[in-house]
N, C-alpha and C positions, 0 to 999 in steps of 0.2 A: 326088023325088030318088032316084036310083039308091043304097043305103046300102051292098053290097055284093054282089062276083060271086063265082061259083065256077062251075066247070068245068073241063074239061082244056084245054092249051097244045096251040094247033096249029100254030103260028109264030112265032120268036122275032124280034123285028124291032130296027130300031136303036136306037132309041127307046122302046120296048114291047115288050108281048106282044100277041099273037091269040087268046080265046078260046074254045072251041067251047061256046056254050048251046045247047041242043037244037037240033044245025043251022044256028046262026046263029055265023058270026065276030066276035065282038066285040074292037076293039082299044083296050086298056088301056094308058094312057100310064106308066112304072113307073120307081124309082131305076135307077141303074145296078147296083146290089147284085140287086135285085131280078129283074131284067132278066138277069143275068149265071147266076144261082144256078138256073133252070127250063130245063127242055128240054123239046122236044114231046113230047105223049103223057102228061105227066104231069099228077095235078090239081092244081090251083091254089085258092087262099082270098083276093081282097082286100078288101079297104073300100075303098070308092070315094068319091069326089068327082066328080060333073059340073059341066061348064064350060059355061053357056048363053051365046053370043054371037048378035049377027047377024052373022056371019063365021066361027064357030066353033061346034062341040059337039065337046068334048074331054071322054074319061073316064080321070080320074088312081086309079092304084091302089095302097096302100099294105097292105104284110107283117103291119103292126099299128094299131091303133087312135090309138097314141099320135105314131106317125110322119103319119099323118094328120090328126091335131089340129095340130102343127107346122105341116105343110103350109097349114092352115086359116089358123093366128097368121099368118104370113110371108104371105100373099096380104094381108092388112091393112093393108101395109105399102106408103107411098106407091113405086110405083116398081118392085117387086115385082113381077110375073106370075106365072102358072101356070109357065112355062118354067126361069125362075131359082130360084122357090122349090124345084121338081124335083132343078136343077141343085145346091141348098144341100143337098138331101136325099140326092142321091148322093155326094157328097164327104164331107159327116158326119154323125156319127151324132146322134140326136137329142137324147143327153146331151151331147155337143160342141156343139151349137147353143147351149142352156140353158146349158153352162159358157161359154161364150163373153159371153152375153146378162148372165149372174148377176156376171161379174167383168170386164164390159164391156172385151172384148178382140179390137175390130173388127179387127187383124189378121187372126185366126184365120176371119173369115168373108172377109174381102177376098180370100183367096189363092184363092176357090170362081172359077172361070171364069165371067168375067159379072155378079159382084158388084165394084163400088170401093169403095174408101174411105169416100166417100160414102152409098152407099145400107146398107154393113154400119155406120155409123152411126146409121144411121134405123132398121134390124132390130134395134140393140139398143136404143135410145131407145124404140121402139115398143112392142117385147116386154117390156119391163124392168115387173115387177109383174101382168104376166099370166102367166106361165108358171107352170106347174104345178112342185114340183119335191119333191124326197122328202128325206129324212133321208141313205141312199145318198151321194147327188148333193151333197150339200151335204157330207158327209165329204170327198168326192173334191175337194172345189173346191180345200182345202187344196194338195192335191200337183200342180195346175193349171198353176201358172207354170212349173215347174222341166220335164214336158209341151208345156209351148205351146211352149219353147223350143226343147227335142228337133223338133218339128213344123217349127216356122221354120228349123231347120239342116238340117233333111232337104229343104224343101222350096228351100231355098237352096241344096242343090248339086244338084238338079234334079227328085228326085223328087216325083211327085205326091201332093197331099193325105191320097188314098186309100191312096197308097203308106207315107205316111209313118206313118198312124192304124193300119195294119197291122204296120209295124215296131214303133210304140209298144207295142202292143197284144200282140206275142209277148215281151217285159219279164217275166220275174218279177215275182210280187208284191212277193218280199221284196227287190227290187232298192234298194241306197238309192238316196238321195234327192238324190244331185251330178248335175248336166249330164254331164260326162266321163263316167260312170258308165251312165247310162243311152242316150247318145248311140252310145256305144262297143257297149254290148248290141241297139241298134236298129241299126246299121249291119251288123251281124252276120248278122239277118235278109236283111238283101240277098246276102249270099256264100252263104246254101246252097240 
């Protein structure tokens, strides 16, 4: 198994990057984060994943160790591929996933393009007691609901997941703790 690459970006593509190992292109399949953040010329770090098929050899490549353990859980999962678990990994983040899993809140994975109702049921039934999770993570789960909500109203008047985790995410810490409040402060993010 390929454990991880490095070299420089020769091509950023839609779906991945292009490697350059001594001469050789190799294309790494990567989040959309991932994906979005390199430009050629520069060097690159991931952990890899290979995909042996008879119809496929895909190499999937992650920022960090811990996004690729994710990646690893969610292919476990009946129903699941290489492709949508990618697609769970570009939409959220990996403590979103875990928050999602830890206060079984298949919303939050349903709205990933590709995921139903359905299958982010079996992602958290599946994952529920495997997942790694920290003291951090488990503080945060607290201010979770009042978050998910902010995320479902954002994503409800149109913007995207990634859009929405990004408005969350520019929130003061010391923001309280109402819907109105922090919904008002994330919408903010989109006017400047």
């Amino acid at each position: 198994m390929i454990a991880s690459i490095h070299g420089e970006v020769i091509k950023v593509d839609v779906d991945g990057v292009v490697i350059d190992i001594s001469g050789i292109g190799i294309k790494v399949l990567v989040t959309e984060t991932t994906r979005l953040s390199h430009n050629p010329g520069e060097k690159i770090f991931l952990y890899t994943h290979l995909i042996v098929r008879e119809e496929l050899l895909a190499l999937y490549g992650f920022e960090s160790e811990d996004e690729r353990e994710i990646f690893n859980q969610l292919l476990g999962v009946n129903g699941v591929g290489p492709r949508i678990a990618l697609g769970i990994l570009s939409s959220l983040s990996t403590d979103n996933v875990r928050k999602a899993v830890l206060s079984e809140q298949p919303a939050l994975l349903s709205r990933v393009p590709g995921v139903g109702n359905k299958t982010a049921q079996k992602i958290i039934l599946h994952l529920q007691g495997k997942i790694r999770v920290d003291a951090d993570l488990m503080e945060t789960l607290a201010i979770k609901d009042v978050d998910s909500e902010v995320i479902e109203s954002l994503t409800g008047l149109g913007y995207s997941v990634i859009e929405a985790q990004s408005a969350l995410q520019s929130i003061p810490r010391d923001t309280p703790e109402d819907l109105e409040t922090r919904l008002r402060l994330a919408l903010q993010y989109f006017s400047t």
